[in-house]
N, C-alpha and C positions, 0 to 999 in steps of 0.2 A: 368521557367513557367511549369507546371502541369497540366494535362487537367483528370480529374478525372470521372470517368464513373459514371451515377445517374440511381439507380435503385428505383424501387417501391416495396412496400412490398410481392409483389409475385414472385420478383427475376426478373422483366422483364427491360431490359434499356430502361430507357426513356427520358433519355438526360445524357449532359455533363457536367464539373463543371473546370472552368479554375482558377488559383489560382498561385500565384508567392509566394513561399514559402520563400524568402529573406524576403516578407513583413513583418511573424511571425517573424521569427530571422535571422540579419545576418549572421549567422554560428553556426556553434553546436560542441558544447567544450566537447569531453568525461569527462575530470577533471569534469567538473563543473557538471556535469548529476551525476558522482557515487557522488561527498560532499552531491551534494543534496537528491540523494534517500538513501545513510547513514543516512543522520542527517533524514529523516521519518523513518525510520526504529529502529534510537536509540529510536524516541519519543515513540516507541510501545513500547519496552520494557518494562513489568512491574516493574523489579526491588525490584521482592519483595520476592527474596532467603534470607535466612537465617540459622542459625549455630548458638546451643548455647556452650557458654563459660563454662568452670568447675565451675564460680559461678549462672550459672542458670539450671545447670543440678540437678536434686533430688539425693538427699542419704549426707550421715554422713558426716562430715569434721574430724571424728576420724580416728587419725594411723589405719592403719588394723593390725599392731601387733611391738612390741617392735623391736627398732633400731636396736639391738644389740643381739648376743646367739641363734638363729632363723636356721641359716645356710641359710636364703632367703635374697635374693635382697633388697635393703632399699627400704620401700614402704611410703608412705605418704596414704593421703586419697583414696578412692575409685573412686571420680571425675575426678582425675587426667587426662589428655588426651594420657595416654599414657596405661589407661587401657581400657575393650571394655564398653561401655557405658558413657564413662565420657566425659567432655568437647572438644570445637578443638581448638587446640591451637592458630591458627589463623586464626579466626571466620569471618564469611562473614555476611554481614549484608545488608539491606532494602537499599537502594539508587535508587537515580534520575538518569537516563543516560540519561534524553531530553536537548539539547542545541536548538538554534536558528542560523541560518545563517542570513544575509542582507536579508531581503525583497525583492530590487532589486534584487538581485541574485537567491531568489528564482522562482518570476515572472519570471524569464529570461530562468532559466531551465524549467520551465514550454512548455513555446515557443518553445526551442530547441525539447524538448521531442515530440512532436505535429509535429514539424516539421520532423524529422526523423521519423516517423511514416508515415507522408507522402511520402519522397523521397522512403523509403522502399518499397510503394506502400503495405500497411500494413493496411487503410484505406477505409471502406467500406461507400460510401454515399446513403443515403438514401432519396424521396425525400419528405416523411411525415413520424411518424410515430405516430399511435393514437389507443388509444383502448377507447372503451366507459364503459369496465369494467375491472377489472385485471381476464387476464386471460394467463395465464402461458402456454397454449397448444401455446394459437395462439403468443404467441411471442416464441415460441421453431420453429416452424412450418415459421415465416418469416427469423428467422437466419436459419435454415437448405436449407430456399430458394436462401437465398445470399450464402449459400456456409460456414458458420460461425457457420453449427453443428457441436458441439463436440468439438468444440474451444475455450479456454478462449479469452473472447472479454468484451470491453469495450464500453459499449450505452452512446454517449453524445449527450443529447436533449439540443435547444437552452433554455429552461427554465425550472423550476421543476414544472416536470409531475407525481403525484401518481401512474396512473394508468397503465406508461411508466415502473416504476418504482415495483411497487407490482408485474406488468405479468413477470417480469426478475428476483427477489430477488432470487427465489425458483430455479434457473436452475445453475447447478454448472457451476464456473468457469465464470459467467456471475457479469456486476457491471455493474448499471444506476448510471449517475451522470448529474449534467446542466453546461454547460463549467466554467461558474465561479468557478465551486467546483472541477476543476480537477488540477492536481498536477502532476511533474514529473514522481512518482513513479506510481500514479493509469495510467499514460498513457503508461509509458513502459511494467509495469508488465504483463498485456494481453499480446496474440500473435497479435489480430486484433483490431481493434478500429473501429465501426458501430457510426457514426454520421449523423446525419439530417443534411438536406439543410442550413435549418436555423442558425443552432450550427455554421455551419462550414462559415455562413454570418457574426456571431458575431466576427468571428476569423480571418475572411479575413479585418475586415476593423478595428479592434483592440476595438471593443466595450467592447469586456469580458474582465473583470478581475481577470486574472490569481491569483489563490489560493496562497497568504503570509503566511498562515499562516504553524506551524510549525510542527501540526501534520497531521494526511492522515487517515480522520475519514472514 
């Protein structure tokens, strides 16, 4: 059990947050946390290097000079990959590097991830957080309140909030997401993780559903 400090947006506590982190995941498997922040990480990949070969490179396919009598090296075409602007001989091409793990396994890592953020004490709770406009001062000015300036940190509101959302975009190292849309990778990656009361209600009693899918938009 976990008894978690609740601050308000001006950095003052104003209660507490008990939590049994067994609930999220019975245990937390390093194996399983790096397959899964790989396999997000191949799905970024773009995959879209390339090399061309001696027959898509320009110029002549003629001898550059008779085989024989010359006193030079036998030469073929000019393409060749073995002179400077020609072909490569073993060309790289455009491909896919996204695969998919199990579903359940990735939900799973998702929990684990969340959960070691918490034991870490990694985890800042929040116990509203709301703007009536986006405005990027006053969410730089409430993370410098909690202690979370200059931090790459991670905002999970229990639901999508724009204007949660627009004040944080602009602050480097900073990512708004709603707990359904976080994922192993977006929770490790930060150093901290700022979540709302509410987010962290979703989490405690298993209503969210942890992100299956395969990439980490």
């Amino acid at each position: 059990m976990a008894t978690l400090p609740v601050y308000d947006a001006a950095g003052s506590e104003v209660g507490s947050y008990d939590i049994d982190t067994e609930q999220i995941a019975d245990r937390i498997s390093k194996q399983l946390l790096h397959d899964v922040v790989v396999m997000y990480q191949a799905n970024q990949r773009q995959g879209s290097r390339a090399a061309k070969t001696r027959g898509m490179v320009a110029g002549s396919k003629k001898k550059l000079y008779r085989q024989k009598g010359t006193g030079n090296a036998r030469a073929g075409g000019k393409r060749t990959n073995v002179r400077r602007g020609g072909g490569v001989a073993r060309t790289i091409a455009p491909r896919d590097y996204s695969y998919r793990l199990p579903k359940k396994a990735i939900k799973l890592a998702t929990r684990m991830a969340i959960r070691s953020k918490i034991d870490d004490g990694e985890v800042v709770v929040v116990d509203d957080l709301k703007f009536e406009e986006p405005k990027t001062s006053q969410m730089a000015g409430t993370l410098k309140a909690l202690g979370l300036g200059g931090v790459s940190t991670l905002v999970a509101t229990s639901d999508q909030d724009s204007m949660v959302y627009k004040s944080g975009r602009n602050i480097t190292g900073v990512s708004v997401a709603q707990v359904r849309d976080l994922n192993a990778l977006s929770v490790l990656r930060p150093k901290r993780m700022l979540i709302t009361k509410a987010a962290l209600d979703k989490i405690k009693d298993g209503s969210f559903a942890a992100n299956a899918e395969g990439s980490d938009e």
